[in-house]
C-alpha positions as CSV (number, residue, x, y, z in Angstrom):
1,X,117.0,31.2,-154.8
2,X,114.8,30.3,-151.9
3,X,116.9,31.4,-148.9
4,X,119.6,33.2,-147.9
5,X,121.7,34.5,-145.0
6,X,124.9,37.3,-145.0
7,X,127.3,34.6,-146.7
8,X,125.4,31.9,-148.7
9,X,122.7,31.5,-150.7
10,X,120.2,28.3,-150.8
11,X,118.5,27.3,-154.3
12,X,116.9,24.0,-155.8
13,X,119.4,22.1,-158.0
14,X,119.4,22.5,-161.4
15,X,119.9,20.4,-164.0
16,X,123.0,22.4,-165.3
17,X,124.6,21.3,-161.4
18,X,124.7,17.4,-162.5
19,X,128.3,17.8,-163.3
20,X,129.2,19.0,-159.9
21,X,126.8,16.7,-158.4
22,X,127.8,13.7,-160.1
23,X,131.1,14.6,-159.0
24,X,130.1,14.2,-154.9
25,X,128.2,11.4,-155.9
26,X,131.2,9.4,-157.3
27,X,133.6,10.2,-154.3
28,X,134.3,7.4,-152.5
29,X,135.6,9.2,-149.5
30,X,131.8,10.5,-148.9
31,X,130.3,6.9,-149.9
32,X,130.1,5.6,-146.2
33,X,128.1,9.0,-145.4
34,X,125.7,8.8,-148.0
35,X,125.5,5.0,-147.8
36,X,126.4,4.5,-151.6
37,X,128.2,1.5,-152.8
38,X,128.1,1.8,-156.7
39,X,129.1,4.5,-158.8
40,X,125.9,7.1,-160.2
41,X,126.2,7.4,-164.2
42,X,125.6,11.3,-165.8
43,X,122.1,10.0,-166.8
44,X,121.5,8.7,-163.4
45,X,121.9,12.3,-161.6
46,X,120.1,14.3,-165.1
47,X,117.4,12.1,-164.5
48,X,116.8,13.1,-160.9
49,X,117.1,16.4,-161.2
50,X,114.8,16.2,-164.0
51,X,112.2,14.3,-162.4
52,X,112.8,13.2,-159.0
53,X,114.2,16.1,-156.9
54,X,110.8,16.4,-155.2
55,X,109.9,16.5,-152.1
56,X,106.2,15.4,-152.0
57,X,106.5,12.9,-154.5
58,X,109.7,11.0,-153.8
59,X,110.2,12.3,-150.1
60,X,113.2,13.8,-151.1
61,X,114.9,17.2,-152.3
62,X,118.6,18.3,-152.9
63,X,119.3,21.7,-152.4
64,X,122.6,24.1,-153.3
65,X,124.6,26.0,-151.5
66,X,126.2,29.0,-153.4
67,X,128.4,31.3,-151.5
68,X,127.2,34.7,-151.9
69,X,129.9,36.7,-152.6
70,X,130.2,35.0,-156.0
71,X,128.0,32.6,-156.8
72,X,129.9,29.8,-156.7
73,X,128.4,26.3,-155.9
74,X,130.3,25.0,-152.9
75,X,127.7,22.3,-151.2
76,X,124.6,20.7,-151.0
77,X,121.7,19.8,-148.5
78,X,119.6,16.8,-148.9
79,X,116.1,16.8,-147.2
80,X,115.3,13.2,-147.3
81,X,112.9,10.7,-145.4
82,X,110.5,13.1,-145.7
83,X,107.6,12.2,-144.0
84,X,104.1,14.3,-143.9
85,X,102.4,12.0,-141.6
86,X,104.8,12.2,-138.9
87,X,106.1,15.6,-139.7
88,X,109.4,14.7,-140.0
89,X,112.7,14.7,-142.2
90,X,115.9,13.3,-142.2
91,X,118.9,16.1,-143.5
92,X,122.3,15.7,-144.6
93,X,125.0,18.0,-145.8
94,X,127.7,18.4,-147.7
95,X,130.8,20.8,-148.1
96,X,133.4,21.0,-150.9
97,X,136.5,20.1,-148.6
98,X,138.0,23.6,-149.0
99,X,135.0,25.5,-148.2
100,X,134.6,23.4,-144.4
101,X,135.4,25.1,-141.5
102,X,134.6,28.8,-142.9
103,X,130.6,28.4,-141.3
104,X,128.8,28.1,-144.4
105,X,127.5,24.7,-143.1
106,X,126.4,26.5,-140.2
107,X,124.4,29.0,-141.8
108,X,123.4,26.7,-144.7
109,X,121.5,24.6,-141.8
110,X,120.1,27.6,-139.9
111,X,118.4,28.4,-143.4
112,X,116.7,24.8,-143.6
113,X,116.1,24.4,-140.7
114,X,114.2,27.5,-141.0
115,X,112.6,26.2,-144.0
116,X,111.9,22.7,-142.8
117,X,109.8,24.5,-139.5
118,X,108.6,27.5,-140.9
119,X,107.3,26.6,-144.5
120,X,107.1,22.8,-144.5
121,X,105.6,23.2,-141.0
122,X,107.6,20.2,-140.0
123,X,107.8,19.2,-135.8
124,X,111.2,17.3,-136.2
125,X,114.9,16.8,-138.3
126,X,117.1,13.6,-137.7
127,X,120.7,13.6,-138.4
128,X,122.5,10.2,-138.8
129,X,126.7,11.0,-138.2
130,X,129.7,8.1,-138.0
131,X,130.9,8.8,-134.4
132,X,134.5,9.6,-136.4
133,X,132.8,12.6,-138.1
134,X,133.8,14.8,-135.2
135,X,133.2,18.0,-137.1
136,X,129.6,17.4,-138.6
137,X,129.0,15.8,-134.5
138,X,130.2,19.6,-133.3
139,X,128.3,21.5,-135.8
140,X,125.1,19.5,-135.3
141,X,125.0,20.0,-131.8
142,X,125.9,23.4,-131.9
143,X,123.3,24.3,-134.1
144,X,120.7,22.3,-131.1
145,X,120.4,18.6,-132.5
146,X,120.3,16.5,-129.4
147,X,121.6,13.1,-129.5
148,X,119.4,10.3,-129.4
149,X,120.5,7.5,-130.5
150,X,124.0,5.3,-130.8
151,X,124.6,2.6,-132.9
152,X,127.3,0.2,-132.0
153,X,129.5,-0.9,-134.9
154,X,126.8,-0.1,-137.4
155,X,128.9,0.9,-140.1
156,X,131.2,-1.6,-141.8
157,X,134.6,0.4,-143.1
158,X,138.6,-1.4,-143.9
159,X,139.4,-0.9,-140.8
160,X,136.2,-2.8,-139.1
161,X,133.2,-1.2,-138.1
162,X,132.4,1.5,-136.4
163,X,129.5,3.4,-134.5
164,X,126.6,5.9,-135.7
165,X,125.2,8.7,-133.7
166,X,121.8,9.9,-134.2
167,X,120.6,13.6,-133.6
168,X,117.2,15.4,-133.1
169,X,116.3,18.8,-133.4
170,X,112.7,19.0,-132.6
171,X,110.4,22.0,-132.5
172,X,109.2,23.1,-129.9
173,X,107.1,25.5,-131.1
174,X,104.8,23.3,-133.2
């Protein structure tokens, strides 16, 4: 455990969470969030946890999200795009469908955000949300992402495309 608030806990992911992982990955509702196309095999996600989860190495790091109360795994963070240069970091998150709406992605993104500023001495986070993802849009912003950006029909669904919103949250106190 690296982090924690009065409901959740954060932690790195472990290789005994590529079950559960594996399980997000291969969800095809999620696939035009994540931007995945193909299925991920078992081996696929033990071999990133095993040697890829890191952030200085492969710019990336997948995080768990445990709810406190008793232990169970109900999401995941991804810091990814990280870049040392520039100081900056895309994020992502993701909540088990019956654990949204109950503020753990709130407090799950206070904590990394906290992290991100505070131990990876970061000065910005990016966000990248379809403009139908009106929750993740109102939790974003109500955590203090500003919008920046808007892509028109930049992401191709059945139904034709549609647009993507980009969010900032920089720190100011850098």
């Amino acid at each position: 455990m690296f982090a924690q608030s009065e409901n959740i806990i954060l932690r790195a992911a472990e290789p005994q969470d590529a079950k559960l992982i594996y399980n997000w990955e291969n969800d095809q509702e999620i696939w035009k969030v994540s931007e995945t196309y193909m299925p991920y095999s078992m081996y696929q996600i033990e071999e990133f946890l095993l040697n890829n989860n890191d952030l200085f190495s492969v710019r990336q790091l997948r995080i768990m999200i445990e709810k406190k109360s008793d232990r169970n795994c109900i999401g995941c963070i991804d810091i990814y795009d990280f870049d040392p240069i520039h100081l900056r970091a895309g994020i992502g998150i993701l909540i088990q469908k019956e654990y949204r709406k109950l503020g753990y992605a709130k407090e799950a993104l206070e904590l990394i955000i906290n992290y991100c500023f505070n131990v990876l001495l970061l000065k910005q986070l990016y966000c990248l949300i379809d403009i139908l993802n009106t929750d993740s849009i109102n939790l974003f912003r109500k955590i203090g992402f500003q919008q920046c950006g808007h892509r028109k029909d930049w992401i191709k669904t059945n139904n034709g495309f549609i647009d993507e919103l980009e969010f900032q949250y920089i720190n100011n106190n850098f």
